[in-house]
TORKOL-4160 file (C-alpha; in steps of 0.2 Angstrom, whole numbers, padded with zeros to 4 digits, m for minus):
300
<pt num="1" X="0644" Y="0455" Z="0325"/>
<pt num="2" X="0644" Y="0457" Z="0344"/>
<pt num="3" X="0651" Y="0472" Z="0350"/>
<pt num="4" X="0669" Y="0470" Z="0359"/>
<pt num="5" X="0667" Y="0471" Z="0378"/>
<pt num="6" X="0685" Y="0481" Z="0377"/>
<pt num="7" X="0697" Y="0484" Z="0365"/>
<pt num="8" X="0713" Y="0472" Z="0366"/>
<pt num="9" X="0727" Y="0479" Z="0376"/>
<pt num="10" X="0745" Y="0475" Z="0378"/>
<pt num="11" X="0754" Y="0472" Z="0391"/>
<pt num="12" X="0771" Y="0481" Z="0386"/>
<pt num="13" X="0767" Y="0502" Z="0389"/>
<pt num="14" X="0774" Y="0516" Z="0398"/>
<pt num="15" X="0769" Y="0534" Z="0405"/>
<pt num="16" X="0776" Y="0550" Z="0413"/>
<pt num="17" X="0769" Y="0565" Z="0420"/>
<pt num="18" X="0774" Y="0578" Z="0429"/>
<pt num="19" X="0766" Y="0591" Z="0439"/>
<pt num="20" X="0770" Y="0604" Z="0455"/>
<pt num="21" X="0762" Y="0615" Z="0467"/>
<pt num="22" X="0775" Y="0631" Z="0467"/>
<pt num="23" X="0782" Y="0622" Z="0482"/>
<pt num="24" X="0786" Y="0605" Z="0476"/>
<pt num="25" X="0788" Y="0597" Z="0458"/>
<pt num="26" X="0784" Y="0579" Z="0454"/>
<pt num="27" X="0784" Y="0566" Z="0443"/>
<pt num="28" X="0776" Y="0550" Z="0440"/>
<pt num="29" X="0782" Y="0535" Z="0431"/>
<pt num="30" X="0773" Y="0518" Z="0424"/>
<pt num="31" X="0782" Y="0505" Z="0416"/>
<pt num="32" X="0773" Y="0489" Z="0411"/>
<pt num="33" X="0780" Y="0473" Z="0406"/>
<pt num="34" X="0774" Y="0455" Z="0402"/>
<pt num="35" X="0767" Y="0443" Z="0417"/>
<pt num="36" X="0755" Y="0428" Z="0419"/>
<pt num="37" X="0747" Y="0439" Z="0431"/>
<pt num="38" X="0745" Y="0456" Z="0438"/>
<pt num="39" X="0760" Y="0463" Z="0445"/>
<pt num="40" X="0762" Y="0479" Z="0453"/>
<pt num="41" X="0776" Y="0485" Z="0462"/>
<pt num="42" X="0778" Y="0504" Z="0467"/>
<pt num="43" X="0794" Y="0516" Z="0474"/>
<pt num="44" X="0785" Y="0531" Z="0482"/>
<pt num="45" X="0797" Y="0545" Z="0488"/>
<pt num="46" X="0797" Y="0547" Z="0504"/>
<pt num="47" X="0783" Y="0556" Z="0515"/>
<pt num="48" X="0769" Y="0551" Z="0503"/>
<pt num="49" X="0768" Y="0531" Z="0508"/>
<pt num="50" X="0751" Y="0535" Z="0509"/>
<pt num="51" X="0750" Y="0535" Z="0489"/>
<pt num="52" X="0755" Y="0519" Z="0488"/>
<pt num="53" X="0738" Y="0508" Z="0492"/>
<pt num="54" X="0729" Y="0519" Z="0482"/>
<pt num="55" X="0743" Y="0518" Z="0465"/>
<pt num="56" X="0740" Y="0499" Z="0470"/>
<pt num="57" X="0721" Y="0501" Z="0468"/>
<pt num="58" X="0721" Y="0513" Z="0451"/>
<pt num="59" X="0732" Y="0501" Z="0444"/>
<pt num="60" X="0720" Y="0486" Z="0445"/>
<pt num="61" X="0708" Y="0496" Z="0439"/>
<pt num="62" X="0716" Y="0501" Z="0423"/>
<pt num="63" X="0725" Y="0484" Z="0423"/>
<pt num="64" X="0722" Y="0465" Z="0420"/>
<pt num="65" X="0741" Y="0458" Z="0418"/>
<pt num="66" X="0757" Y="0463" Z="0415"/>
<pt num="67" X="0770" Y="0468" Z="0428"/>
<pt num="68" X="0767" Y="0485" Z="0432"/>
<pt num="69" X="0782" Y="0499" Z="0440"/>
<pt num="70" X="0775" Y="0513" Z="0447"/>
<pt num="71" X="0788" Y="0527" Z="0453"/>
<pt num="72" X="0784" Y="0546" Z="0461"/>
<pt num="73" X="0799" Y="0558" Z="0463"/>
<pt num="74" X="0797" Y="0574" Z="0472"/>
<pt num="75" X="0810" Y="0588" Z="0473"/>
<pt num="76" X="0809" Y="0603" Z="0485"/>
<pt num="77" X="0808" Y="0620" Z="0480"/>
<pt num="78" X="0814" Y="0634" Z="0490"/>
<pt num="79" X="0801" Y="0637" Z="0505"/>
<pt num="80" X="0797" Y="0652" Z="0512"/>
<pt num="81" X="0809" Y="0655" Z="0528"/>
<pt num="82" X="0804" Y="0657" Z="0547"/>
<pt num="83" X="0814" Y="0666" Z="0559"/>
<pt num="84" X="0815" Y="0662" Z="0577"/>
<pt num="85" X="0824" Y="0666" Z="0592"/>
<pt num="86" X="0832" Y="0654" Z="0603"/>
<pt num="87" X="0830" Y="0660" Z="0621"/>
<pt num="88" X="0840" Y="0646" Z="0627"/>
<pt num="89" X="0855" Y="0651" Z="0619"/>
<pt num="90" X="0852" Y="0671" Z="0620"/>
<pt num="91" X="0851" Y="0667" Z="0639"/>
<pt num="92" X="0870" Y="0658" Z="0637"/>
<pt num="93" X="0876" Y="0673" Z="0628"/>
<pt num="94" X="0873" Y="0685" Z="0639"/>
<pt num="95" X="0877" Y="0677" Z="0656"/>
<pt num="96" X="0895" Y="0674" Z="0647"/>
<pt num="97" X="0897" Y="0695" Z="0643"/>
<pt num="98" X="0892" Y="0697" Z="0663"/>
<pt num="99" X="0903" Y="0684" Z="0669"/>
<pt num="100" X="0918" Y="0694" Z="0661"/>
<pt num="101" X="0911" Y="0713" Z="0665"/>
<pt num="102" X="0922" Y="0713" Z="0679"/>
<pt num="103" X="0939" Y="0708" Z="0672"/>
<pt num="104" X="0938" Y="0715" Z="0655"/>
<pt num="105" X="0936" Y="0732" Z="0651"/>
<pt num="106" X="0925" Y="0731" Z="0635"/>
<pt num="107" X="0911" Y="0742" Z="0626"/>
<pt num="108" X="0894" Y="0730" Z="0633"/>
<pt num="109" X="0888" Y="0722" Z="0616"/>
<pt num="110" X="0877" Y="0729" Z="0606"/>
<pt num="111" X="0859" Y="0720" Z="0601"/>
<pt num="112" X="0865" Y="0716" Z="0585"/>
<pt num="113" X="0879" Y="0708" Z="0590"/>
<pt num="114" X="0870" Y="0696" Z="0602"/>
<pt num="115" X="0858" Y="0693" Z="0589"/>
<pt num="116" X="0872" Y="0689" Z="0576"/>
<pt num="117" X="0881" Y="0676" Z="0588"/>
<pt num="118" X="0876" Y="0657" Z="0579"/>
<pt num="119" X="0862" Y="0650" Z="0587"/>
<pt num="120" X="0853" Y="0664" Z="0592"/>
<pt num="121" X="0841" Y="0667" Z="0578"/>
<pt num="122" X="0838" Y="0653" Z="0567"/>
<pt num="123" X="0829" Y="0650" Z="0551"/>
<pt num="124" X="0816" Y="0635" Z="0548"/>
<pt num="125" X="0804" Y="0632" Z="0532"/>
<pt num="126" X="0786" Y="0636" Z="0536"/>
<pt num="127" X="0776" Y="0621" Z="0543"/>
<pt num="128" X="0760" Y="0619" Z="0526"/>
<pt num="129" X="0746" Y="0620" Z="0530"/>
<pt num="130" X="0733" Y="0602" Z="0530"/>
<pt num="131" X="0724" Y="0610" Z="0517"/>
<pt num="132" X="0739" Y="0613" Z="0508"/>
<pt num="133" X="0744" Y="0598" Z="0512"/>
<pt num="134" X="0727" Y="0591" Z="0506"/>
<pt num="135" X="0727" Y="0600" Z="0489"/>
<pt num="136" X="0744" Y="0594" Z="0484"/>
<pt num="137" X="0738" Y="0577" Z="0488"/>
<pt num="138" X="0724" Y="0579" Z="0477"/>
<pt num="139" X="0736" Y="0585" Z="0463"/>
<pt num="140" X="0745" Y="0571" Z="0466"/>
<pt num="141" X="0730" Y="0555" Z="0465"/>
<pt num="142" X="0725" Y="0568" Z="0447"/>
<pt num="143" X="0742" Y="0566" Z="0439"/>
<pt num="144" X="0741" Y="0548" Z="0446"/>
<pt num="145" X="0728" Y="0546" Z="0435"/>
<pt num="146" X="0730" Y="0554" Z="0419"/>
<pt num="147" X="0749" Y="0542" Z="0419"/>
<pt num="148" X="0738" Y="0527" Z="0420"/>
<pt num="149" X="0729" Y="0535" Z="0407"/>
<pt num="150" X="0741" Y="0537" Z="0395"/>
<pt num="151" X="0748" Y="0520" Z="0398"/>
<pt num="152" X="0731" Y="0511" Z="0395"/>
<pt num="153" X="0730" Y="0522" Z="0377"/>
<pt num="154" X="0749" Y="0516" Z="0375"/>
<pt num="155" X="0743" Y="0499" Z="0379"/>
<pt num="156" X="0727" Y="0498" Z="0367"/>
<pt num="157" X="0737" Y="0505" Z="0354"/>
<pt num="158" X="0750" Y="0491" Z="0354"/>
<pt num="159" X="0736" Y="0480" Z="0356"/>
<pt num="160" X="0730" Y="0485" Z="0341"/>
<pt num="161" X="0744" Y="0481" Z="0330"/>
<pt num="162" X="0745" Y="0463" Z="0337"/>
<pt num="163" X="0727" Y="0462" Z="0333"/>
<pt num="164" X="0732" Y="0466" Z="0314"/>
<pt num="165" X="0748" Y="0453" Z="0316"/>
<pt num="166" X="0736" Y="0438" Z="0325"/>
<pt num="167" X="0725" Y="0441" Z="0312"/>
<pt num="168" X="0736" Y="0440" Z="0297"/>
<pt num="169" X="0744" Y="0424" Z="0306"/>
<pt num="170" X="0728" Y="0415" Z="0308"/>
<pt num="171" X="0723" Y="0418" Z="0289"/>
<pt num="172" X="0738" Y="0409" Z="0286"/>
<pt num="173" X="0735" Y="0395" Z="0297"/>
<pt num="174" X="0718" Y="0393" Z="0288"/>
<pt num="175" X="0727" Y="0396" Z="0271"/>
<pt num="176" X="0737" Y="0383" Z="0274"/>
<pt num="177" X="0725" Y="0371" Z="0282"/>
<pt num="178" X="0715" Y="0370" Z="0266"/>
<pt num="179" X="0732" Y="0367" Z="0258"/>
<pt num="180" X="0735" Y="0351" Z="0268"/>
<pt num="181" X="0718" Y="0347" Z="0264"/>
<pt num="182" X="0722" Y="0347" Z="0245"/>
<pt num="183" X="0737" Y="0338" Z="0246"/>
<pt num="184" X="0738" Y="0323" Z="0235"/>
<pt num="185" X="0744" Y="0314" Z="0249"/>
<pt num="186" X="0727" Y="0319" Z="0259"/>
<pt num="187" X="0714" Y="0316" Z="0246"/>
<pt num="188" X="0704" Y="0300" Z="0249"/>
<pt num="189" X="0709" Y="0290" Z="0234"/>
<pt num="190" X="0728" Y="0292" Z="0238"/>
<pt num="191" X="0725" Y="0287" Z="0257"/>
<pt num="192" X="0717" Y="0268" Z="0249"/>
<pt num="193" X="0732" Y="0266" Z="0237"/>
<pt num="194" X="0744" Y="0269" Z="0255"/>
<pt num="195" X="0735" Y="0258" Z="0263"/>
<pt num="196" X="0734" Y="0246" Z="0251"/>
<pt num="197" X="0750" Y="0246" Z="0248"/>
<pt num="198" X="0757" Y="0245" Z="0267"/>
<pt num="199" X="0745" Y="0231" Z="0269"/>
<pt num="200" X="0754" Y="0222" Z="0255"/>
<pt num="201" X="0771" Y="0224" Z="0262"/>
<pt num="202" X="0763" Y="0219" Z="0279"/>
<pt num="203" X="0759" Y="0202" Z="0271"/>
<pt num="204" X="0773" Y="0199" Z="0262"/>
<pt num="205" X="0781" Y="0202" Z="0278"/>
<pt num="206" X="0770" Y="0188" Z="0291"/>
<pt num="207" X="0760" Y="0178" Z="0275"/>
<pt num="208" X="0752" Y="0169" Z="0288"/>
<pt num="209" X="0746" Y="0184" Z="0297"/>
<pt num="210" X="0729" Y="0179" Z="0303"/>
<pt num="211" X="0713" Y="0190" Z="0295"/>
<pt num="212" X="0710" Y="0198" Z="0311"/>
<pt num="213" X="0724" Y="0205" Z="0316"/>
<pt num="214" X="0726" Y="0209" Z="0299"/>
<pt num="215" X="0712" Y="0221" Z="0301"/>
<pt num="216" X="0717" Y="0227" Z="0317"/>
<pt num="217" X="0734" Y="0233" Z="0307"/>
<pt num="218" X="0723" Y="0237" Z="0293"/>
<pt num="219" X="0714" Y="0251" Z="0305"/>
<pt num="220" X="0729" Y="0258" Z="0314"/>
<pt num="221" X="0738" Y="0261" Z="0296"/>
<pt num="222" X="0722" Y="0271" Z="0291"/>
<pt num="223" X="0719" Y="0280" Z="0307"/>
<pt num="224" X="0739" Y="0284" Z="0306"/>
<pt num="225" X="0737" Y="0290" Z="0287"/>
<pt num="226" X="0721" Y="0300" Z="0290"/>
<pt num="227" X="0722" Y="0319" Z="0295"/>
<pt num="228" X="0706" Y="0324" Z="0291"/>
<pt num="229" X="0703" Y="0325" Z="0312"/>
<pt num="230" X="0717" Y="0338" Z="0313"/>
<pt num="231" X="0712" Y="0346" Z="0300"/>
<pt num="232" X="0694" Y="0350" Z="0304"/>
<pt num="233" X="0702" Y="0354" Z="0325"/>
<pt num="234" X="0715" Y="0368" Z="0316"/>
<pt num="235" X="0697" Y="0373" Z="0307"/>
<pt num="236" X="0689" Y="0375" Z="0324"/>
<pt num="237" X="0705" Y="0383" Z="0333"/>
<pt num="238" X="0705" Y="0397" Z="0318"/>
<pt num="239" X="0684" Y="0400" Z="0321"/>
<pt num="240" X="0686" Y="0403" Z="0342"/>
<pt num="241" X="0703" Y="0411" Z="0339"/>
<pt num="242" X="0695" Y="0424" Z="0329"/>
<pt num="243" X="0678" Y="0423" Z="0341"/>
<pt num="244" X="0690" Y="0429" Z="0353"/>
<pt num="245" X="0698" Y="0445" Z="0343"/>
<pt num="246" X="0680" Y="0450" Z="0340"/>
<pt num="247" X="0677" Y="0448" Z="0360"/>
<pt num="248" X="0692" Y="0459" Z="0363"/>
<pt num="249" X="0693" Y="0461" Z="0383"/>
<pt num="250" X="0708" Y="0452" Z="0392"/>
<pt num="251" X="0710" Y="0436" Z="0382"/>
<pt num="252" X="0728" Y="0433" Z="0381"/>
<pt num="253" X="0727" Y="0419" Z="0391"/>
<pt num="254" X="0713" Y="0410" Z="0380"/>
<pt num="255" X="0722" Y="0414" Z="0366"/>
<pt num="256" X="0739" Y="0405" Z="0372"/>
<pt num="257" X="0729" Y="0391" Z="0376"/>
<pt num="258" X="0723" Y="0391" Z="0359"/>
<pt num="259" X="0740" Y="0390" Z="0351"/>
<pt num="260" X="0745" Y="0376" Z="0363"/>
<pt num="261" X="0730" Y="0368" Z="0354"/>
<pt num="262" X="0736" Y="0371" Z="0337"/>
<pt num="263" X="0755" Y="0368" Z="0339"/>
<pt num="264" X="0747" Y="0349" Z="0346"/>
<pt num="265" X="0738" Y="0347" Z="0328"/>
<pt num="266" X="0753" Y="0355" Z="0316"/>
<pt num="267" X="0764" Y="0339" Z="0326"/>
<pt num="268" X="0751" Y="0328" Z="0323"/>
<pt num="269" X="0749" Y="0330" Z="0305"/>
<pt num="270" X="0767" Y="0331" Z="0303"/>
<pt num="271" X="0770" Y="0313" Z="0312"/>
<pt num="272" X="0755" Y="0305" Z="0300"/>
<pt num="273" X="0763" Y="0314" Z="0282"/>
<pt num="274" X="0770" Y="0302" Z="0272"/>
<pt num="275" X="0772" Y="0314" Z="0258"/>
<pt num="276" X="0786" Y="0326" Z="0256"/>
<pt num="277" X="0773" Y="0342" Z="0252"/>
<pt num="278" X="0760" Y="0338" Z="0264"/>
<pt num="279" X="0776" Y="0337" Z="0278"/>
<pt num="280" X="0783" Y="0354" Z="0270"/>
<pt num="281" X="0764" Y="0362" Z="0277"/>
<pt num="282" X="0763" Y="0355" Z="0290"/>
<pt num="283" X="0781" Y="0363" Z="0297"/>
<pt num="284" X="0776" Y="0379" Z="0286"/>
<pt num="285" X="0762" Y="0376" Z="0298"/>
<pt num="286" X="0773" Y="0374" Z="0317"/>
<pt num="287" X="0782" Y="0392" Z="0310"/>
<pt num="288" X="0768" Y="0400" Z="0309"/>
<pt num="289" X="0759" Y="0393" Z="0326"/>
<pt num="290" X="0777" Y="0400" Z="0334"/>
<pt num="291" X="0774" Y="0417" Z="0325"/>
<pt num="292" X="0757" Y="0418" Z="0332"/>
<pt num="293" X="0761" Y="0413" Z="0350"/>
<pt num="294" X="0775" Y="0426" Z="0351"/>
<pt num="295" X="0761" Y="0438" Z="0346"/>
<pt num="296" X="0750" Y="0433" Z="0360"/>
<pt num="297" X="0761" Y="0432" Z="0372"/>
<pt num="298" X="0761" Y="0451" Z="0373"/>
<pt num="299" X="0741" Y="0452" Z="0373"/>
<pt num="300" X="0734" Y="0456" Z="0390"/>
């Protein structure tokens, strides 16, 4: 058996992780849902719109479908503080105590008085450094990846599972194909006493019925009674199905194609039973076809 170019994945997953540089924290967020295609939309905090293109990019490499949500939230820590003199207003502060020298008798101020007057000193956070800056970023793309790493091992796994679960439905498919082959109401000799006797009921009906048209009838009754066609198609459908799992990869699409395939063959044998048993398959048959899809649905 060929090798699987990558294990089956689903498209329902999700990650965290968290990380920080003593100066910030973050966290990281990816949540993945169904989608006919890859879609991936992102809320980066503010300041780091620069993360986005390349969260976009990781994501279509670790990703095939689904609609992906990627979040980052950052929260501040306490800086270390700068202190700095505002001339400007030092300058104000003290043209004001000479302005009023002359007609108020006062003790002149002393420096830390001036200092402590609002405005004149104030604290800022010390500008990072690029390679500060630079380093964190790093951190950042890092804990990026090791998210979308988790959330690929969370995807495989449930992959996994529906494997087991498409499996199991498509023995049941085959189990219940060879059923309808068995029928009484499928079997050869059964078909020609049908016929025969719808051709009987057909002439008792238009007696003078000419013999060609007669045959024509003849034919579309057997063609309408025989399901042997559908029978060896849902045999196919169960051989490539399985082909498929073996493949592995992204083949969700294929798959759901494949189960459009056999939901048009379980309504086709149901439409030709004339037999109470054989029609009670062929609906055991469209239950499990819906089972299947629902399955597949989820596969990326």
């Amino acid at each position: 058996m060929t090798a699987k170019s990558a294990p089956i994945a689903s498209m329902t997953g999700y990650a965290r992780r968290e990380g920080g540089d003593g100066q910030l924290t973050w966290s990281w967020e990816i949540k993945s849902v169904n989608g006919r295609s890859l879609d991936v939309r992102s809320r980066i905090y503010a300041g780091y719109e620069a993360l986005e293109p390349i969260a976009r990019k990781m994501v279509q490499n670790h990703c095939v479908r689904g609609n992906v949500q990627v979040s980052l939230t950052v929260k501040r820590g306490q800086l270390p503080r700068k202190l700095r003199l505002n001339r400007e207003v030092l300058d104000q502060v003290v043209e004001m105590v000479r302005s009023l020298e002359s007609g108020v008798r006062a003790e002149p101020p002393r420096l830390d008085g001036l200092l402590a007057f609002p405005g004149v000193v104030e604290a800022s956070e010390e500008e990072e450094s690029k390679e500060l800056l630079d380093i964190r970023m790093a951190a950042l793309e890092e804990d990026l990846i090791l998210a979308l790493e988790a959330l690929t091992a969370m995807r495989r796994n449930e992959g996994a599972r529906l494997e087991t679960l498409a499996a199991g439905h498509l023995d049941e498919i085959a189990r219940l194909s060879e059923a309808a082959a068995a029928c009484a109401a499928a079997r050869p000799e059964a078909l020609r006493a049908r016929l025969r006797k719808q051709v009987e009921e057909l002439l008792e009906a238009s007696p003078a019925l000419p013999e060609e048209r007669l045959a024509q009838e003849a034919a579309l009754l057997a063609s309408k009674a025989d399901i042997r066609e559908e029978l060896d198609r849902l045999r196919a459908h169960v051989a490539a199905a399985r082909d498929l799992t073996a493949e592995g990869g992204a083949i969700g699409r294929r798959l759901d194609f494949l189960c459009q395939e056999f939901n048009r063959e379980a309504n086709t044998l149901c439409s030709k039973s004339g037999d109470v048993a054989l029609t009670r398959i062929g609906l055991d048959l469209k239950a499990v076809i819906d089972q299947l899809r629902e399955q597949v649905q989820n596969i990326e």
